[in-house]
C-alpha positions in Angstrom: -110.7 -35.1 -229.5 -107.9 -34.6 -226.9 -107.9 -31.3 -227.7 -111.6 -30.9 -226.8 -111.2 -32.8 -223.5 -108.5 -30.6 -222.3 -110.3 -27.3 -223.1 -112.4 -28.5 -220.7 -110.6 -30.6 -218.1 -108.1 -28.0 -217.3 -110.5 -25.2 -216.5 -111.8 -27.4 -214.4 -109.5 -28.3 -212.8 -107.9 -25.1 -212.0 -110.9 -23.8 -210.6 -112.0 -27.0 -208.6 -107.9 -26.4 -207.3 -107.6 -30.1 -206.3 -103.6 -28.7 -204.3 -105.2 -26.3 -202.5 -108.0 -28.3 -201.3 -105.7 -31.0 -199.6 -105.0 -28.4 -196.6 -108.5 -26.9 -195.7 -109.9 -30.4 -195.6 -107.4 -31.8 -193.3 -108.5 -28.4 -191.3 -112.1 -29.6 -191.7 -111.5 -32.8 -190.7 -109.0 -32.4 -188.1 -110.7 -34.4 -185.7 -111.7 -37.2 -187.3 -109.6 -40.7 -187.7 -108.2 -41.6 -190.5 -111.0 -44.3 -191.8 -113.9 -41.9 -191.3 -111.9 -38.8 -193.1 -111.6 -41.4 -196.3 -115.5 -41.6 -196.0 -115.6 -38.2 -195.7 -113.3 -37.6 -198.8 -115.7 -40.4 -200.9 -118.9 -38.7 -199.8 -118.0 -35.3 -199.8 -116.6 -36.0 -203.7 -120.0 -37.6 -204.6 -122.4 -35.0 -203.5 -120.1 -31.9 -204.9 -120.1 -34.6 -208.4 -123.9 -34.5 -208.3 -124.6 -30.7 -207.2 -121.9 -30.0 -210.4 -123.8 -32.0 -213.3 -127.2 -31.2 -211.5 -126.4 -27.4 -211.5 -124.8 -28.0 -215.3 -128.3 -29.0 -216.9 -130.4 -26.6 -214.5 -128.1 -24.0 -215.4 -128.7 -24.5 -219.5 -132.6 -24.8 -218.8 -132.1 -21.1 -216.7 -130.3 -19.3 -220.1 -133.1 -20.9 -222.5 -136.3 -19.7 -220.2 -134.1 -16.2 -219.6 -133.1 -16.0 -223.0 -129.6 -15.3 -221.9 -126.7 -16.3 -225.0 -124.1 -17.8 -224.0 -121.7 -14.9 -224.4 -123.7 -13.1 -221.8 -122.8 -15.7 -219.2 -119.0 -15.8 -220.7 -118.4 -12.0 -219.7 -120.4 -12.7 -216.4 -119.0 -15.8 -215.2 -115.6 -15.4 -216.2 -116.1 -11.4 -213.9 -117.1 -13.7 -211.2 -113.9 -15.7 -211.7 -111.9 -13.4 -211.7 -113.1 -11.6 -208.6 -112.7 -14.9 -206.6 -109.2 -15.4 -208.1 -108.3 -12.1 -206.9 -109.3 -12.7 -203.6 -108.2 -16.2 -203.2 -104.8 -14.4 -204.1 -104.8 -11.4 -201.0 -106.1 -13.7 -199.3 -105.3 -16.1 -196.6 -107.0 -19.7 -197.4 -109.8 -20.0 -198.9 -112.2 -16.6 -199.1 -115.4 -16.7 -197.3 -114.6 -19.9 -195.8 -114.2 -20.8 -192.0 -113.1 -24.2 -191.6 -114.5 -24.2 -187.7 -117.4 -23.9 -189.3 -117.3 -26.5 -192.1 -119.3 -29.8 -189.8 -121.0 -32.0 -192.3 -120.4 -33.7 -195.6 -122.3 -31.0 -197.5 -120.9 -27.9 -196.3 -117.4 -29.6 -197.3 -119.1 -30.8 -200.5 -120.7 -27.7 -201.4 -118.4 -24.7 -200.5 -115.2 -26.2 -201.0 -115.7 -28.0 -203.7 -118.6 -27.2 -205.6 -118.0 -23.6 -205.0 -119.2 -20.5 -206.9 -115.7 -20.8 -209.6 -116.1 -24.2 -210.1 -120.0 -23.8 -210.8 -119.3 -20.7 -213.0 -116.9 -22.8 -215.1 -119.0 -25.7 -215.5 -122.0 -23.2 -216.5 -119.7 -21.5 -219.3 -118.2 -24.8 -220.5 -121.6 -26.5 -220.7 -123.2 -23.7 -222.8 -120.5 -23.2 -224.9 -121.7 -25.1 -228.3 -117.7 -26.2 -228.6 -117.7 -28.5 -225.5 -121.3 -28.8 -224.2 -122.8 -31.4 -221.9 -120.8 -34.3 -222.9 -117.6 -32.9 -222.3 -118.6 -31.0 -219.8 -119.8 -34.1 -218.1 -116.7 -36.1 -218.9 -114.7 -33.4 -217.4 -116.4 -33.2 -214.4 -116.1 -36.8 -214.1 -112.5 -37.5 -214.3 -111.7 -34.6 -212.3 -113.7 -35.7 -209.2 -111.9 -38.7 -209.6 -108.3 -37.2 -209.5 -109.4 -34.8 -207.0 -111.2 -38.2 -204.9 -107.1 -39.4 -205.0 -106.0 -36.0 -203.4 -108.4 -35.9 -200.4 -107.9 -39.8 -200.1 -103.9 -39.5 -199.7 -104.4 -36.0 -198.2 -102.7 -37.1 -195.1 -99.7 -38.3 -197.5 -99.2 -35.4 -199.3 -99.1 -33.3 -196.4 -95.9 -35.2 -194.4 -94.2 -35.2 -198.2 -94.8 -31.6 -199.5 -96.1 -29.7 -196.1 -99.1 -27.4 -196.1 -96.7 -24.3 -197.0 -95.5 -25.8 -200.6 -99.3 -26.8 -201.0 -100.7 -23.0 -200.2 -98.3 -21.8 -202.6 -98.8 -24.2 -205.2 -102.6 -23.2 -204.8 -102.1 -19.8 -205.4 -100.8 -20.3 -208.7 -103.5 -21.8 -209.9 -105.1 -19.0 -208.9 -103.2 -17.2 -211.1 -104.4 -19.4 -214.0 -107.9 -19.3 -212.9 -107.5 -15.4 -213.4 -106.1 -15.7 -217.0 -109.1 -18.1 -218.0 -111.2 -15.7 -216.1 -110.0 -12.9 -218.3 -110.2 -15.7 -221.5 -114.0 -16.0 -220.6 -114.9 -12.3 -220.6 -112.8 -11.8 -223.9 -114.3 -14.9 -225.6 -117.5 -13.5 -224.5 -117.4 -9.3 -225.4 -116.1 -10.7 -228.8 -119.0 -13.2 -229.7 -121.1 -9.6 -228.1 -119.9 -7.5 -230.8 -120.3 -10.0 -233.5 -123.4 -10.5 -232.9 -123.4 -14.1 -232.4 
């Protein structure tokens, strides 16, 4: 049972990257007191938590009208991870991002944490007959909550760690989002040639 829950939690969470999140929203939300940036943090968290399990069951309906296998989306969503790992990685901050831009709970709800990785990974994880919605769900679930903590003691973490050591730290989960990435696509060409 824990075994299940954490084939699913961490993927999450290394694509949701709760670390690296901590410095583009205090970018975001530079200019906002402290009382309003925790509203921020709790309604930003909810609508990302809503667009993620909405997007999981529209996602499954999508593959059975399509008639798309689940190994087809393993090779393509775990491509599409990899491609944003990469580029989170030669990158500075987060890619495709401008955070003069990001005004609004949804644009900080949407891009920045329900992004395209994060989507990808709750698609694959959700159609895979191993974990499916439950888990899915239950993984999506606690790690809003943890990542709910980060943004809430963002401010915190920031005078104990610095943004540096929390860049850094982000870009190595980006390196683990890149080996799941490549996980995904090798899980998938192998259920391919099978024939499953």
């Amino acid at each position: 049972m824990l075994s299940h829950f954490l084939q699913v939690f961490l993927p999450l969470f290394v694509a949701i990257d709760a670390v690296g999140l901590v410095p583009v929203f205090l970018s975001v939300t530079s200019d906002s007191p402290e009382p309003r940036r925790r509203h921020t943090a709790v309604v930003a968290v909810l609508s990302a938590s809503v667009i993620m399990l909405g997007f999981m069951f529209v996602g499954n309906q999508l593959f059975a009208f399509l008639g798309i296998r689940t190994a087809h989306f393993m090779v393509a969503g775990g491509a599409i991870l990899l491609v944003l790992a990469i580029l989170d990685l030669v990158t500075m901050g987060k890619p495709a991002m401008d955070p003069q831009q990001m005004v609004g709970v949804v644009p900080l709800g949407m891009p920045l944490i329900a992004g395209p990785a994060t989507l990808s990974t709750v698609l694959v994880l959700s159609a895979d007959p191993n974990h499916g919605i439950a888990w899915t769900a239950l993984g999506i679930a606690v790690n809003m909550l943890i990542l709910l903590v980060f943004l809430l003691a963002a401010s915190a973490i920031a005078r104990r760690i610095g943004l540096n050591a929390l860049r850094a730290l982000s870009k190595l989960v980006m390196i683990l989002l890149a080996a799941i990435a490549v996980r995904f696509i090798a899980d998938g060409v192998t259920q391919l040639v099978k024939g499953e």
